[in-house]
Structures are given as structure tokens and as C-alpha cells.
C-alpha positions in Angstrom: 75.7 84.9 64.2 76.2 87.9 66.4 73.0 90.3 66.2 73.9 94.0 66.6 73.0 95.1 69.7 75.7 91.8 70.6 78.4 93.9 68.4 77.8 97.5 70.1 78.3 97.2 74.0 78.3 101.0 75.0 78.8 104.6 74.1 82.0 105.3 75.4 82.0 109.6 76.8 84.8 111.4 77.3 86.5 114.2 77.1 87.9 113.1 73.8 85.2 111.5 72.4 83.1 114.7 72.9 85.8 116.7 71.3 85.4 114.4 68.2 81.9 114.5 67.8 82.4 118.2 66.3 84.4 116.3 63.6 81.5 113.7 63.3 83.3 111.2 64.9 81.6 108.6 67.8 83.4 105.9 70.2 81.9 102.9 71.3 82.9 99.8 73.1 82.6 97.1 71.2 82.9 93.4 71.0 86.5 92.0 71.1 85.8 89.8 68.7 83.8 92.2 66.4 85.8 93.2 62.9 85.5 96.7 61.0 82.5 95.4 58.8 80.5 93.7 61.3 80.9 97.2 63.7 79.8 99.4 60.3 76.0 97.3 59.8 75.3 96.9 63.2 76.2 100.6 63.5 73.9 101.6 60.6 70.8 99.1 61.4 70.9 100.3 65.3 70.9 104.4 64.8 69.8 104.4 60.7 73.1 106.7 59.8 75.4 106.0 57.0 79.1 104.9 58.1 81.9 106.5 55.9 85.2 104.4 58.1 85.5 102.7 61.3 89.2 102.6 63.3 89.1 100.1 66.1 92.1 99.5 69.0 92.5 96.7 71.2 92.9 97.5 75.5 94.9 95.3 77.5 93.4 94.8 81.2 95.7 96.8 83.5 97.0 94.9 86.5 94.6 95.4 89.8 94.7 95.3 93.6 92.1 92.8 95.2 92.6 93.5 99.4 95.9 92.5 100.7 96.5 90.4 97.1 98.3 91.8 94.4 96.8 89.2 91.2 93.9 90.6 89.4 93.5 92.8 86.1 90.7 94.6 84.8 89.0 93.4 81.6 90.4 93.8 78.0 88.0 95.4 75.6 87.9 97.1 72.3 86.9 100.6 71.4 85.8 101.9 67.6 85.9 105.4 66.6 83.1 105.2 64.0 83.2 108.0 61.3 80.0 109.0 59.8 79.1 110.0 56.1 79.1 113.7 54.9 75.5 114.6 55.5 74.5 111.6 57.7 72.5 112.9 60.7 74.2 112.9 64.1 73.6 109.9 66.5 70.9 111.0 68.7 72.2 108.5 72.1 74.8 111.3 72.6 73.1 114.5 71.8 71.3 114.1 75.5 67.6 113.9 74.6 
């Protein structure tokens, strides 16, 4: 049983992501192996906010030089663009306090 600091790796900030917080939207990196419903409770027992849909993608690594050899690739991961409830009070980790 994954706990849900396990489920939730990061806050992922960009320029996008920023942009989407005005539409009450947040982006985290996430487990790979995490599904929607898992990402939603761990979501609402870490920051105590009420999650109205969660959209996840999947990343393939991208290919990587090492030196003089050409074989390497970056990690896959998986990012979730968390919607929160009408009313539900912002997520303080991105509001810079």
C-alpha cells in the first residue's frame, strides 16, 4: 500500500502550470504507477482541499548523450493536472509562503 506522500513526488512549475492556477488547476509529478483515484486522496489528505477531476499523461524518457557515448535516456515519469472543487481553498505549496 502506497502512502501518499509515496503517490505525490513534486510540484511541477512552469510557465503553464502557473498560467493554470488562475483556472484552479495544479501539476504534480506523480507516481508512474499511481491511478486517478489514488492521485485524488493522497491529494486531499496531504493539502486538506477538495478534488473536483484529475487528468494524468504519461512521459517517455527522451534519448541522452553520456561523454563520447550516444546510449542513455532520461527517466519516464507521469504528470497530473489536479482540478480542485468550486470553493476549495488554493494549495498553499505554490502560493510562495
Amino acid at each position: 500500500m502506497r502512502g501518499p506522500r509515496d503517490v505525490i513526488i513534486r510540484p511541477l512549475v512552469s510557465e503553464k502550470s502557473t498560467a493554470l492556477m488562475e483556472q484552479n488547476k495544479y501539476v504534480f509529478v506523480v507516481a508512474r504507477e499511481a491511478n486517478k483515484i489514488e492521485i485524488k486522496h493522497a491529494l486531499e489528505e496531504i493539502f486538506d482541499v477538495k478534488v473536483a477531476a484529475v487528468n494524468t499523461a504519461n512521459f517517455k524518457g527522451k534519448k541522452k548523450r553520456l561523454g563520447r557515448y550516444p546510449a542513455g535516456y532520461q527517466s519516464r515519469w507521469k504528470k497530473a493536472v489536479v482540478t480542485l472543487a468550486e470553493g476549495s481553498k488554493p494549495i498553499e505549496i505554490f502560493e510562495g509562503r
